[in-house]
PASEBA-1860 file (N, C-alpha, C; in nm, 3 decimals):
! residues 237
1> XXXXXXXX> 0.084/-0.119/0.000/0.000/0.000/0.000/0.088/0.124/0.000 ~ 0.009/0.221/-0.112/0.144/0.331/-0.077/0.123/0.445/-0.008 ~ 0.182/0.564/0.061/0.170/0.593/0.146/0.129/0.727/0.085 ~ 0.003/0.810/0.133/-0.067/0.940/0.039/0.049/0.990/-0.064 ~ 0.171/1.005/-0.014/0.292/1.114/-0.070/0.304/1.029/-0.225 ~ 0.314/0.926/-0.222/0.323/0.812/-0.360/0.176/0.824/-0.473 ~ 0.078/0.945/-0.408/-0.018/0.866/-0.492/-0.005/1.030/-0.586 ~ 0.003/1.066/-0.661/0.018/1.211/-0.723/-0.189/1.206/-0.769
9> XXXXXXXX> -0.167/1.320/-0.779/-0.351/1.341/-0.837/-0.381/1.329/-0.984 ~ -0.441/1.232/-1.010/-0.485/1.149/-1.123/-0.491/1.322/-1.278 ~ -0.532/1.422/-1.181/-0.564/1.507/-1.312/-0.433/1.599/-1.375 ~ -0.321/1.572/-1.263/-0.187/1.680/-1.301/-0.114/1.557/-1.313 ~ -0.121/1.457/-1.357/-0.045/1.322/-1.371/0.033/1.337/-1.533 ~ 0.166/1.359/-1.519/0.249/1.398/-1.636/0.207/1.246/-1.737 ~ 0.230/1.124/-1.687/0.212/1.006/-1.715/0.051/1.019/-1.776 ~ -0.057/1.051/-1.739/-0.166/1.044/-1.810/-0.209/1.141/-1.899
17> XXXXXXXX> -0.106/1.250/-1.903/-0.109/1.318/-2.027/-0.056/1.289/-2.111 ~ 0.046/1.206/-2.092/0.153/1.112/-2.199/0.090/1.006/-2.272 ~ 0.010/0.956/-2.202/-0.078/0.873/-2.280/-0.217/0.885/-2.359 ~ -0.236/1.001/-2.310/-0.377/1.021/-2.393/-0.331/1.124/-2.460 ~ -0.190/1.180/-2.542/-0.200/1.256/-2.645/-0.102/1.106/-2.701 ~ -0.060/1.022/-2.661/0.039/0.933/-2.756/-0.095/0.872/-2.811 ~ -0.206/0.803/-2.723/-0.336/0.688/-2.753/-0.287/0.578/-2.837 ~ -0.230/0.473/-2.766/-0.129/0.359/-2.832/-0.258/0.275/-2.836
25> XXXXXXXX> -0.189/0.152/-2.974/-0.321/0.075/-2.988/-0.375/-0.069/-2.831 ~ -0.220/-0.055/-2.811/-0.192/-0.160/-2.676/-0.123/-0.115/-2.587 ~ -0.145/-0.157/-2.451/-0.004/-0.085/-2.335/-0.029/-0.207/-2.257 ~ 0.122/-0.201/-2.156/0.170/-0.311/-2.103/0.134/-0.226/-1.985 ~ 0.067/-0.236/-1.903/0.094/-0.165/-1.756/0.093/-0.267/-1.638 ~ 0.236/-0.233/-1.575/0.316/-0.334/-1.477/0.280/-0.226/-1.369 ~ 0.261/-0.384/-1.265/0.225/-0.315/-1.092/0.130/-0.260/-1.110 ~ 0.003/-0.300/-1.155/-0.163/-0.233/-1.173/-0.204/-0.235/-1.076
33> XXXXXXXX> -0.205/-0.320/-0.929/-0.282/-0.286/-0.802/-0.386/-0.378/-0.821 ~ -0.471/-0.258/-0.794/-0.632/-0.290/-0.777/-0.707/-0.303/-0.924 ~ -0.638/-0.248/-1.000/-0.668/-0.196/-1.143/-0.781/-0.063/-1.137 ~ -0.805/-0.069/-1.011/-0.990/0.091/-1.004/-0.904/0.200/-1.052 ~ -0.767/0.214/-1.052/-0.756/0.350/-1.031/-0.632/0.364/-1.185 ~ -0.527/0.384/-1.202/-0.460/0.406/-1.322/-0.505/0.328/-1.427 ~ -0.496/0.233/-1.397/-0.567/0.127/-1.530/-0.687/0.165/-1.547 ~ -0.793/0.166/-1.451/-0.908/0.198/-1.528/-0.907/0.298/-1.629
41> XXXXXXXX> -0.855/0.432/-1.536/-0.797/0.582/-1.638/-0.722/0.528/-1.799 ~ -0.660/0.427/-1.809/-0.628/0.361/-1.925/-0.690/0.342/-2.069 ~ -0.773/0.291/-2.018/-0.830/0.235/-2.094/-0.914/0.340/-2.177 ~ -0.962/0.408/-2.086/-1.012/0.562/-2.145/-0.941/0.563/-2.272 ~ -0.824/0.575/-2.262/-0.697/0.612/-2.410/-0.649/0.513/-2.504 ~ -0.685/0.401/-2.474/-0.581/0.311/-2.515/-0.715/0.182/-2.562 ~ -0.648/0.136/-2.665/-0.803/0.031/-2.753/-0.781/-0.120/-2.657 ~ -0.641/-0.135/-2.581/-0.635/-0.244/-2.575/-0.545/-0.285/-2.428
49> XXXXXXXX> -0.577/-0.282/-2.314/-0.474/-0.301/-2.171/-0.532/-0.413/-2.171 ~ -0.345/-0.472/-2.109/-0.289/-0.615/-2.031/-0.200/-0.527/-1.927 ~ -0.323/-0.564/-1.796/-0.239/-0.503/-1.635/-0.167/-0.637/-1.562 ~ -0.036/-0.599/-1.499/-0.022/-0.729/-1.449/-0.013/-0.646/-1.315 ~ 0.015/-0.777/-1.213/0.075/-0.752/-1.070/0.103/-0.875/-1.013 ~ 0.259/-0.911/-0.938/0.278/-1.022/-0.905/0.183/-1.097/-0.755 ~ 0.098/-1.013/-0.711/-0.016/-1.003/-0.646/-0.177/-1.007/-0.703 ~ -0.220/-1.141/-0.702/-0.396/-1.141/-0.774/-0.448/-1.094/-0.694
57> XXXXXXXX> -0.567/-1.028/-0.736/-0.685/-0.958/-0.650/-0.769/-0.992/-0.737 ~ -0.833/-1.100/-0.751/-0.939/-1.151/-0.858/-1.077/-1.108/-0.841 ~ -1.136/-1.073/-0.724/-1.256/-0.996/-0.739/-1.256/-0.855/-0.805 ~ -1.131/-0.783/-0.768/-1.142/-0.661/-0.784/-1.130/-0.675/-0.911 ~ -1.014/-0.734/-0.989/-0.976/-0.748/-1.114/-1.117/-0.794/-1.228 ~ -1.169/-0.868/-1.133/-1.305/-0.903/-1.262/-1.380/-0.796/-1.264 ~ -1.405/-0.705/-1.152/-1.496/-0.612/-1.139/-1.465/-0.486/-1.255 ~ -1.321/-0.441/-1.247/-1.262/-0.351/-1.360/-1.287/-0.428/-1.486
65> XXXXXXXX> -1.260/-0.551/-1.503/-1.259/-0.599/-1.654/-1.397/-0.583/-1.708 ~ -1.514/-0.611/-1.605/-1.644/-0.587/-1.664/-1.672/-0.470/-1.679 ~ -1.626/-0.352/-1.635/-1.649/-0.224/-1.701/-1.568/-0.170/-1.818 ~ -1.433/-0.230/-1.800/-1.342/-0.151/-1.892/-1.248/-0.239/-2.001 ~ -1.309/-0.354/-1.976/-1.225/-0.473/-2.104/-1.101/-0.477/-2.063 ~ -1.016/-0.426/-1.920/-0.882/-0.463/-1.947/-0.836/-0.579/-1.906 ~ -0.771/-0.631/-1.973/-0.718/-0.790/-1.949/-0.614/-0.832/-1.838 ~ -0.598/-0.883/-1.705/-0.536/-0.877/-1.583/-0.494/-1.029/-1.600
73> XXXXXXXX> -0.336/-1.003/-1.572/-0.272/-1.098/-1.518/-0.152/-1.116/-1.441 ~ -0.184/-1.217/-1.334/-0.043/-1.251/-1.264/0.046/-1.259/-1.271 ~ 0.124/-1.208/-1.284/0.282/-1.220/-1.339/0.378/-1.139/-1.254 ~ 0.485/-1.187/-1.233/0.636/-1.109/-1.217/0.672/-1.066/-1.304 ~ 0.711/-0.871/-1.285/0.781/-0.822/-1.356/0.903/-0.796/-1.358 ~ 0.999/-0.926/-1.323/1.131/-0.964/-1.345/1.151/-1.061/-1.473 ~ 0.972/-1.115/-1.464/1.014/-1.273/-1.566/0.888/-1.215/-1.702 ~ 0.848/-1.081/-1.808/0.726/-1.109/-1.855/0.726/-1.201/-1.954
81> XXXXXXXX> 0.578/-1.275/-1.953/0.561/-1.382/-2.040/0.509/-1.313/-2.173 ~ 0.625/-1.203/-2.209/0.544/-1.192/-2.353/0.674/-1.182/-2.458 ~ 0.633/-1.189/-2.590/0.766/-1.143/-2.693/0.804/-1.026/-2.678 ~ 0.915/-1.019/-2.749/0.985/-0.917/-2.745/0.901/-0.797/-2.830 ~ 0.938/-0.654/-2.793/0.816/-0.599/-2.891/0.702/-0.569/-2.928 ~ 0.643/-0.654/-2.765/0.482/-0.690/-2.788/0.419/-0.590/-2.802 ~ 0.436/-0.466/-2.696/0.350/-0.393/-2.690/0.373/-0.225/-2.741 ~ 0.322/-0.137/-2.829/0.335/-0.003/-2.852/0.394/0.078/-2.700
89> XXXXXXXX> 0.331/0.012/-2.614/0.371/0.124/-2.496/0.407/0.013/-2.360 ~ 0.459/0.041/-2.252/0.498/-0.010/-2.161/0.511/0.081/-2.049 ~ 0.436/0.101/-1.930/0.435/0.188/-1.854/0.464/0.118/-1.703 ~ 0.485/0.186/-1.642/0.463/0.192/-1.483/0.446/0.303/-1.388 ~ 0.359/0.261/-1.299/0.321/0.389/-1.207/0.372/0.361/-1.094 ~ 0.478/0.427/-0.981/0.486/0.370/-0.848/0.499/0.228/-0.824 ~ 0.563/0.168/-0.892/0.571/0.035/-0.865/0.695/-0.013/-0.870 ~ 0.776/0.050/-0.928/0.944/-0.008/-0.947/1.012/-0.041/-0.802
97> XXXXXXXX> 0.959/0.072/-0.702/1.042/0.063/-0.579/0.946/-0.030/-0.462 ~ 0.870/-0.120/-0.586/0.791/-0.217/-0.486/0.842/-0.359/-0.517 ~ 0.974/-0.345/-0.618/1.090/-0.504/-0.683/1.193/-0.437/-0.591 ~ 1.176/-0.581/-0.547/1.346/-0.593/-0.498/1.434/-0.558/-0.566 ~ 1.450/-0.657/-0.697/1.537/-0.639/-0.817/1.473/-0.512/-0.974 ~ 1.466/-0.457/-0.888/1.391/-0.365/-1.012/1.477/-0.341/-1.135 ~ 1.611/-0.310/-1.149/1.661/-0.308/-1.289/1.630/-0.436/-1.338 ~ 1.594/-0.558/-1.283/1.567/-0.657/-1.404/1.419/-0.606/-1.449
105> XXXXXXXX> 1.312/-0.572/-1.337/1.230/-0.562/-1.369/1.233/-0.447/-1.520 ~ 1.311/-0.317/-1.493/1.318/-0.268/-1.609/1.372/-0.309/-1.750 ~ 1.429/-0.433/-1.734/1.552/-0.456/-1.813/1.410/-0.548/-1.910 ~ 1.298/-0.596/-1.862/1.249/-0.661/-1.893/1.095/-0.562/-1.960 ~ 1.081/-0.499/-1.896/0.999/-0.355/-1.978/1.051/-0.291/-2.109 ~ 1.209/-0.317/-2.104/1.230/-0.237/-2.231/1.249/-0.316/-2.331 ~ 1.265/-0.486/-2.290/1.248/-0.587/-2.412/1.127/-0.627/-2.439 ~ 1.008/-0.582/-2.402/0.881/-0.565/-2.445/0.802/-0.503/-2.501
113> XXXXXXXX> 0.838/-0.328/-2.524/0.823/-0.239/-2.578/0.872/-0.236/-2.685 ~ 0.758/-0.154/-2.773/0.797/-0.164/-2.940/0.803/-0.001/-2.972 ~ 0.783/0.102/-2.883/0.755/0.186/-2.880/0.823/0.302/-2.816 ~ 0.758/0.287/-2.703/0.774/0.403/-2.576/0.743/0.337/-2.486 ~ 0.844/0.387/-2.380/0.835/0.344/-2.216/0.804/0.462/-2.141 ~ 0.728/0.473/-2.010/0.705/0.584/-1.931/0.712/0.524/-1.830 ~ 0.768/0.615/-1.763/0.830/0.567/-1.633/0.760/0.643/-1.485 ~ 0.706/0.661/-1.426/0.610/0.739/-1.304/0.699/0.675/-1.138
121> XXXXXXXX> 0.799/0.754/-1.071/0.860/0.690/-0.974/0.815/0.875/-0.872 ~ 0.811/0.801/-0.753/0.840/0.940/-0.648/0.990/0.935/-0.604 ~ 1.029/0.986/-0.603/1.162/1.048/-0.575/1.205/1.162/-0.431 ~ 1.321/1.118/-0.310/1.299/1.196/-0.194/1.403/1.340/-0.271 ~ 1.390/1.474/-0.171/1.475/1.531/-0.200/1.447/1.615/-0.064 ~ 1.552/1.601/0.026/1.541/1.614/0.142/1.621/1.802/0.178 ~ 1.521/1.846/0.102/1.556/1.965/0.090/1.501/2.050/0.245 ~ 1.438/2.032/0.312/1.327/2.104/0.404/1.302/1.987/0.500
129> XXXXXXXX> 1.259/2.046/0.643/1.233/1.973/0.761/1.143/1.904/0.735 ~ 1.038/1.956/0.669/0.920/1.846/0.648/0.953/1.743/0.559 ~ 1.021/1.721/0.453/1.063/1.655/0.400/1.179/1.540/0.442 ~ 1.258/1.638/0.558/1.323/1.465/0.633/1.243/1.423/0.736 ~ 1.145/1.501/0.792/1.061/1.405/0.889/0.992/1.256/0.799 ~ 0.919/1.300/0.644/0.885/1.236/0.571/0.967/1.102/0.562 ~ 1.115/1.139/0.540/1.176/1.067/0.484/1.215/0.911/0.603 ~ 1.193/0.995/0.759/1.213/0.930/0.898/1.080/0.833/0.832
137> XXXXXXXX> 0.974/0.895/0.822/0.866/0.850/0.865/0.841/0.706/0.781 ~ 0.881/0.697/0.679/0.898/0.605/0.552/0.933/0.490/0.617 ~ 1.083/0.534/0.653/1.142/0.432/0.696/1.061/0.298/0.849 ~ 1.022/0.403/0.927/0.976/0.308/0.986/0.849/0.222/0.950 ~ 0.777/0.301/0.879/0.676/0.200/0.769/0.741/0.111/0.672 ~ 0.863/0.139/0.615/0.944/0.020/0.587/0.977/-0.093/0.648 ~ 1.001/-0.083/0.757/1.082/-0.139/0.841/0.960/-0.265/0.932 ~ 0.836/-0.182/0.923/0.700/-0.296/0.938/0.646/-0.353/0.857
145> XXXXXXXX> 0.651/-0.271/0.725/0.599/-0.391/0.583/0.694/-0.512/0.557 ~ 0.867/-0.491/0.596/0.952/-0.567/0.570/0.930/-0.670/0.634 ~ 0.870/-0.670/0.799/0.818/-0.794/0.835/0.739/-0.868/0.860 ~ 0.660/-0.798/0.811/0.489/-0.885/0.769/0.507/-0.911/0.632 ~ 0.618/-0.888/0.566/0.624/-0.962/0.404/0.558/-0.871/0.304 ~ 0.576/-0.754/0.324/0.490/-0.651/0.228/0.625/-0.585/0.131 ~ 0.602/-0.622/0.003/0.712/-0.584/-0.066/0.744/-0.413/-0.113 ~ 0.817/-0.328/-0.020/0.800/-0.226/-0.016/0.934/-0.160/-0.017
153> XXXXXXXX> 0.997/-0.089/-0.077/1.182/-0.037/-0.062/1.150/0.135/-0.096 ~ 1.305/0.165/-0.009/1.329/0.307/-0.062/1.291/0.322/-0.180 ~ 1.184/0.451/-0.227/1.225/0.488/-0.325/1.341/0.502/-0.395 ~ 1.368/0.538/-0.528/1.456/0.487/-0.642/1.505/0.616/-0.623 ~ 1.679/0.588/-0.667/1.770/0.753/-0.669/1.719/0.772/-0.802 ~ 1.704/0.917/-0.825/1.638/0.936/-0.972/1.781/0.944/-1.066 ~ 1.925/0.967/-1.007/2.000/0.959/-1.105/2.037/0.836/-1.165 ~ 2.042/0.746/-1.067/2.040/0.563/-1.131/1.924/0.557/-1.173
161> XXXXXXXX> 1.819/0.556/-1.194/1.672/0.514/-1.239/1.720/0.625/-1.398 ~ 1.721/0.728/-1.397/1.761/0.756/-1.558/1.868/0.734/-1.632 ~ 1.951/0.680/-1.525/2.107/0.601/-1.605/2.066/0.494/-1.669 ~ 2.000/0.362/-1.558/1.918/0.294/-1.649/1.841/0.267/-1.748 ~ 1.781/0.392/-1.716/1.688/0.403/-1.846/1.747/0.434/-2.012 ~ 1.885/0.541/-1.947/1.936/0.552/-2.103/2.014/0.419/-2.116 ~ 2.116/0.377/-2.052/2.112/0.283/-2.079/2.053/0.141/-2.168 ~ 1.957/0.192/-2.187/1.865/0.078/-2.279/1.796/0.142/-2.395
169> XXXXXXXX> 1.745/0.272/-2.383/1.676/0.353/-2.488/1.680/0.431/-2.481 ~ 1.637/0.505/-2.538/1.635/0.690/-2.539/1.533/0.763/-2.469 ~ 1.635/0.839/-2.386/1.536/0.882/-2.288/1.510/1.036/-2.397 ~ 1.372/1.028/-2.385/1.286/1.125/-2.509/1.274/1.282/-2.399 ~ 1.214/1.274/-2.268/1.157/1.339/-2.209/1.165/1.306/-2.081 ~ 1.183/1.439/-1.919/1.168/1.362/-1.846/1.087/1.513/-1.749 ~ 1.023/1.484/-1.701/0.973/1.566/-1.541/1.024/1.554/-1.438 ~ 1.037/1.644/-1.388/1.026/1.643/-1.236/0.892/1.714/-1.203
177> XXXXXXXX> 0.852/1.683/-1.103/0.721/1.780/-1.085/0.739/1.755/-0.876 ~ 0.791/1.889/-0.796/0.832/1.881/-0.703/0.711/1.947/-0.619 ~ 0.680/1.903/-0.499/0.577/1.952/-0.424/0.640/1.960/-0.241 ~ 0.553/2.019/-0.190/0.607/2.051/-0.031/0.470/2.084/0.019 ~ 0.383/2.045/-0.013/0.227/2.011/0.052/0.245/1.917/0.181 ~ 0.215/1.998/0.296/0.172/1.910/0.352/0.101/1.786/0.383 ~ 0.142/1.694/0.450/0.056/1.594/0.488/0.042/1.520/0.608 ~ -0.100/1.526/0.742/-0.039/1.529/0.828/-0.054/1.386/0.873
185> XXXXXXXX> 0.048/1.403/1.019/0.065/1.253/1.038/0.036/1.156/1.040 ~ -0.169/1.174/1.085/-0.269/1.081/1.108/-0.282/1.036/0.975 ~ -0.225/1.103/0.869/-0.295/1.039/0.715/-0.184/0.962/0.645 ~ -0.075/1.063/0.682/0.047/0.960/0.618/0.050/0.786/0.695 ~ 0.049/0.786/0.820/0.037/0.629/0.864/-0.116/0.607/0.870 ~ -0.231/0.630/0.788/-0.363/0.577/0.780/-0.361/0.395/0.788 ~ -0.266/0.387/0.723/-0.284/0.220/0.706/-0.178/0.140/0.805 ~ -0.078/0.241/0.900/0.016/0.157/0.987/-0.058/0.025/1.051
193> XXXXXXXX> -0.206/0.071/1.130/-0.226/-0.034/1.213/-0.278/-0.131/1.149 ~ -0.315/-0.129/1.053/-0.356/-0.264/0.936/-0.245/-0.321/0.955 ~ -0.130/-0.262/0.893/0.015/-0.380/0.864/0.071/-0.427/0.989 ~ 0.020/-0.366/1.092/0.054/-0.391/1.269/0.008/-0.481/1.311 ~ -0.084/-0.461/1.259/-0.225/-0.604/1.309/-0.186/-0.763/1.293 ~ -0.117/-0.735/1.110/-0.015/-0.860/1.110/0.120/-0.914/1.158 ~ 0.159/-0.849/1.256/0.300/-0.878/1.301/0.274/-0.913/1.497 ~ 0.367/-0.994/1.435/0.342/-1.079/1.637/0.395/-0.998/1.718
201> XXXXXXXX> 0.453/-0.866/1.661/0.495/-0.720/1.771/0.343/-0.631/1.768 ~ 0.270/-0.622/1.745/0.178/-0.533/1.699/0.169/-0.408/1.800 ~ 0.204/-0.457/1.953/0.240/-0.363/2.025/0.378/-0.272/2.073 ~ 0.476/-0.371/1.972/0.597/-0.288/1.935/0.608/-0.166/1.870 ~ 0.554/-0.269/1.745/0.517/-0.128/1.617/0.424/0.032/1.666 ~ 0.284/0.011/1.744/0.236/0.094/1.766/0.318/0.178/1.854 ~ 0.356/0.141/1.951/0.488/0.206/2.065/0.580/0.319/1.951 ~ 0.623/0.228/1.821/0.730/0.332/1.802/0.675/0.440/1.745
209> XXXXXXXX> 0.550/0.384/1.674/0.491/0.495/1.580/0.445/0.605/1.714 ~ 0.399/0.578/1.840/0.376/0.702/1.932/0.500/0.754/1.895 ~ 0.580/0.727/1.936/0.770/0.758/1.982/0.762/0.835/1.888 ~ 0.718/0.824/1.786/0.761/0.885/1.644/0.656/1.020/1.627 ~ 0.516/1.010/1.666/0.398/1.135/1.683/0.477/1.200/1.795 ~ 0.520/1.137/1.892/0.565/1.278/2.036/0.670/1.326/1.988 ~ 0.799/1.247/1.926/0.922/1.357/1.894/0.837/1.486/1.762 ~ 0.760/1.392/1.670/0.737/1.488/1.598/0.655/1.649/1.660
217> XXXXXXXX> 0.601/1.594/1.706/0.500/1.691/1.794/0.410/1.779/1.750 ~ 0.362/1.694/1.611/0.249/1.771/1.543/0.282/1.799/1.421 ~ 0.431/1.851/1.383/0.424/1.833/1.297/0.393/1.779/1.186 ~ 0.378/1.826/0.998/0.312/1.797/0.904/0.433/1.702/0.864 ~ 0.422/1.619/0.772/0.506/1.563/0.678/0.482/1.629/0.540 ~ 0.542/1.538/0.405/0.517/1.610/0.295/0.497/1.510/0.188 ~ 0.446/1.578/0.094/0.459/1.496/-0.042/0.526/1.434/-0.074 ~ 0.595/1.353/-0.193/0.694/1.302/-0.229/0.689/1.454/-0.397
225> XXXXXXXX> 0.844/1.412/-0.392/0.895/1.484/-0.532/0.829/1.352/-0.642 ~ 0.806/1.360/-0.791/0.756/1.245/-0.864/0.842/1.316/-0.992 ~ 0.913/1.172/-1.023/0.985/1.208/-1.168/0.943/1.080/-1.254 ~ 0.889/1.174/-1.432/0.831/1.116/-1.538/0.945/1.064/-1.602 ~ 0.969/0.974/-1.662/1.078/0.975/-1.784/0.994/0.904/-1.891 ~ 0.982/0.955/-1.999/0.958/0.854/-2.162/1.068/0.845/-2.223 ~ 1.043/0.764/-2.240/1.199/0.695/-2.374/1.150/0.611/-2.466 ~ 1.209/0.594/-2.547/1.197/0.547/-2.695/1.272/0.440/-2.742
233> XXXXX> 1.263/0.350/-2.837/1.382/0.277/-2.893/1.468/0.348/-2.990 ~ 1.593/0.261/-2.933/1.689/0.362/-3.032/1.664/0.387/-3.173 ~ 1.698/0.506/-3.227/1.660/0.571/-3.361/1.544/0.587/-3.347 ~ 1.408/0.571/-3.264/1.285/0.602/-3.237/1.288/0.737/-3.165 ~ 1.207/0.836/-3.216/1.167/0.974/-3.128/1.072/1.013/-3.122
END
């Protein structure tokens, strides 16, 4: 689950303007979730989505497919089961820094793409107090998804995440789009005691997260920074 700062607002989303002025005939979209929310927005643009996630949610997933035709499947995006080339477009939203091994995962996005890749990652930049409280605050929600088995990592350095990326294709375009909106504490850990609930500390975890509301002492946290990249195949622009 990601934490408010990870979710950017569906209508200033650099990534969904990228796609509904490209309108590819097919897109690959890796780490779909629930599919209610980016994928559905998908399909809007696009004649033809295959969402994966190495996580099924088969009610939810049938529920989107009966409104919006997009086709959901299980898969790891370290291993995809498709040819090379398959698809006009290949995207991801917030999901790279949810692989362990994420350069394979990318390494494997860009041998699938026939087109264009877009890339949607939040990025820290620990410019301002609110922004390293944020960055504290992460961590110890890391540090509880890690042991209830919730696959969750630092966000991605944005200078390795676009090394990679050229690395393989041409990076066409990229955003930054930086914010310092507050967000306050009760909302950023909305979902701590869910992931608490599953761990045989459950009264550990809550302890630190107080520890963590009294040093803060009210203070807000913040957004995350979110950087776009599209890229292309080589000699493609």
């Amino acid at each position: 689950m990601a934490s408010p700062g990870e979710i950017s607002k569906m209508a200033s989303s650099q990534l969904e303007k990228a796609v509904q002025s490209l309108r590819p005939t097919a897109v690959l979209d890796l780490g779909c979730g629930c599919g209610r929310h980016f994928t559905s927005t998908l399909s809007r643009h696009c004649a033809r989505v295959v969402a994966i996630d190495v996580t099924p949610r088969l009610s939810r997933w049938q529920e989107v497919s009966r409104s919006s035709g997009v086709r959901f499947c299980c898969m790891d995006a370290v291993a995809l089961g498709f040819a090379r080339d398959s698809f006009p477009l290949v995207l991801e939203r917030a999901s790279l820094h949810h692989i362990a091994h994420w350069p394979e995962a990318l390494a494997e996005m860009i041998r699938v793409f026939a087109n264009r890749i877009f890339l949607e990652e939040p990025v820290d930049d620990l410019r301002s107090a609110a922004k390293q409280r944020t960055y504290e605050a992460q961590g110890l929600f890391l540090k509880l998804q890690a042991e209830v088995g919730f696959p969750h990592f630092r966000h991605l350095d944005r200078d390795a995440l676009l090394s990679a990326v050229a690395s393989r294709a041409v990076v066409v375009e990229t955003y930054l789009e930086t914010s310092d909106a507050p967000i306050a504490f009760d909302e950023f850990f909305e979902s701590f005691g869910e992931f608490a609930s599953q761990s045989d500390r459950e009264g550990y975890w809550l302890e630190r997260l107080q520890e963590l509301r009294s040093r803060f002492g009210g203070a807000p946290l913040c957004e995350d920074d979110t950087l776009t990249i599209m890229a292309a195949k080589g000699g493609s622009r």
